[in-house]
C-alpha positions as a Python dict, from the first residue, in 0.01 Angstrom:
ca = {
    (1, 'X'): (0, 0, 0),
    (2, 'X'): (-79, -328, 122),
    (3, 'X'): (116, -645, 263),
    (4, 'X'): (-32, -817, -5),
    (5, 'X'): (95, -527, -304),
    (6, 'X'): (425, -522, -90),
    (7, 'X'): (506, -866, -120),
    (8, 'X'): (365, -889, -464),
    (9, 'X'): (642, -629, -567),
    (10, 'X'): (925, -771, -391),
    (11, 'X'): (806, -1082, -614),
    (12, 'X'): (845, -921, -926),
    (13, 'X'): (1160, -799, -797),
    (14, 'X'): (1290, -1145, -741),
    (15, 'X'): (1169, -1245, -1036),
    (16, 'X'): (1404, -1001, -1267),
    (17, 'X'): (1681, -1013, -1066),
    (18, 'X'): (1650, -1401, -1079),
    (19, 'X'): (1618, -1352, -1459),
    (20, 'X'): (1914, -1163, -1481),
    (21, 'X'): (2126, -1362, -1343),
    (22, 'X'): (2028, -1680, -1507),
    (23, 'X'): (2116, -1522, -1797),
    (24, 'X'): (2453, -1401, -1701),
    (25, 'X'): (2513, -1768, -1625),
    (26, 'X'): (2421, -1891, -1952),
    (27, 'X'): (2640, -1656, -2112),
    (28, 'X'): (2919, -1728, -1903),
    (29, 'X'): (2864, -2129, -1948),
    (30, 'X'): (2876, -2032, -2312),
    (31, 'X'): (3217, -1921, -2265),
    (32, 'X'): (3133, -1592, -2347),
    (33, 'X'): (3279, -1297, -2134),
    (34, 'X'): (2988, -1150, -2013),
    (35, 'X'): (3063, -756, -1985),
    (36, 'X'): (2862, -690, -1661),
    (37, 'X'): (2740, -294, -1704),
    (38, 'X'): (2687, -169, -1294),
    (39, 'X'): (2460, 85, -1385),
    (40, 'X'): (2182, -141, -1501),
    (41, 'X'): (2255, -371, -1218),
    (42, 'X'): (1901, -352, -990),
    (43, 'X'): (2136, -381, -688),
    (44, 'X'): (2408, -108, -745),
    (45, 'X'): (2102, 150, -866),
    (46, 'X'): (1879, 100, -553),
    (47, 'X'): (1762, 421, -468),
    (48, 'X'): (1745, 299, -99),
    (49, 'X'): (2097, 202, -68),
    (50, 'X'): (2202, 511, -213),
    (51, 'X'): (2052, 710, 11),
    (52, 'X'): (2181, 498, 334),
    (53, 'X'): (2522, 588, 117),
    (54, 'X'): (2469, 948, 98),
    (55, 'X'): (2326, 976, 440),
    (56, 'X'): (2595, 772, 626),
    (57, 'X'): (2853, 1001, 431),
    (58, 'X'): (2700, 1324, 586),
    (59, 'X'): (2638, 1200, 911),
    (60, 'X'): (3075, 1088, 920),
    (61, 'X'): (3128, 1422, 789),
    (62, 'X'): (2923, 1616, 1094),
    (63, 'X'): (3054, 1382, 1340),
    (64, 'X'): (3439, 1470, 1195),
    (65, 'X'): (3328, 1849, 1193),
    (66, 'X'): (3226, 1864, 1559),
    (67, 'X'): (3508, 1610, 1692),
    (68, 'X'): (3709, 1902, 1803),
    (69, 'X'): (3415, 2088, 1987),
    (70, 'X'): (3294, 1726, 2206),
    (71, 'X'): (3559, 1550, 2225),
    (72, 'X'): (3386, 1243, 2325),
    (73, 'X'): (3562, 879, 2275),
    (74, 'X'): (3211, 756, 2203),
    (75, 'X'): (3141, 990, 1904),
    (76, 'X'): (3494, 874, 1786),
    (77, 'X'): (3438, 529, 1802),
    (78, 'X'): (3099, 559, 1630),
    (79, 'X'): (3265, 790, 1341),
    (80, 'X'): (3509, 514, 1312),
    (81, 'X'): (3269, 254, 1313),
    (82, 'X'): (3020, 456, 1008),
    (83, 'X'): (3370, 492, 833),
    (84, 'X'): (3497, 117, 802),
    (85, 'X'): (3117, 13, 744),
    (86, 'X'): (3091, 276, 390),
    (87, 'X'): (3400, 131, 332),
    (88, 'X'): (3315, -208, 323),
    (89, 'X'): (3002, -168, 111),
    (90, 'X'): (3186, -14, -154),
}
């Protein structure tokens, strides 16, 4: 793949996502109560974010596993760190 095919498909991307909001707008200007449905929304389904998800979930759970055995401050902090950040991206 190419800068040029990259960019070109981040584009597109834009593009839909643009599209799909602009129509939730309308819809909601219309006074209509737009029922938003998360699993078609391009953002929620990434396939990269929900493998950062997965992976930051397992990495939490090795770090709890082994807290016992290092008992290092650092690894603690860190754990806590990877904890409030899933959290927030909820």
């Amino acid at each position: 793949m190419t800068i040029h095919d990259a960019l070109a498909g981040s584009a597109e991307e834009l593009a839909l996502r643009l599209k799909a909001h602009q129509e939730l707008l309308h819809h909601v200007s219309q006074g209509a109560h737009a029922h938003v449905d998360l699993a078609t929304c391009p953002t929620v389904r990434c396939p990269h974010q929900r493998l950062l998800r997965q992976t930051l979930a397992e990495v939490i759970a090795v770090l709890d596993d082994t807290r016992r055995s290092f008992k290092s401050k650092q690894l603690e902090t860190l754990r806590k760190r990877l904890i409030d950040l899933l959290a927030t991206t909820e």
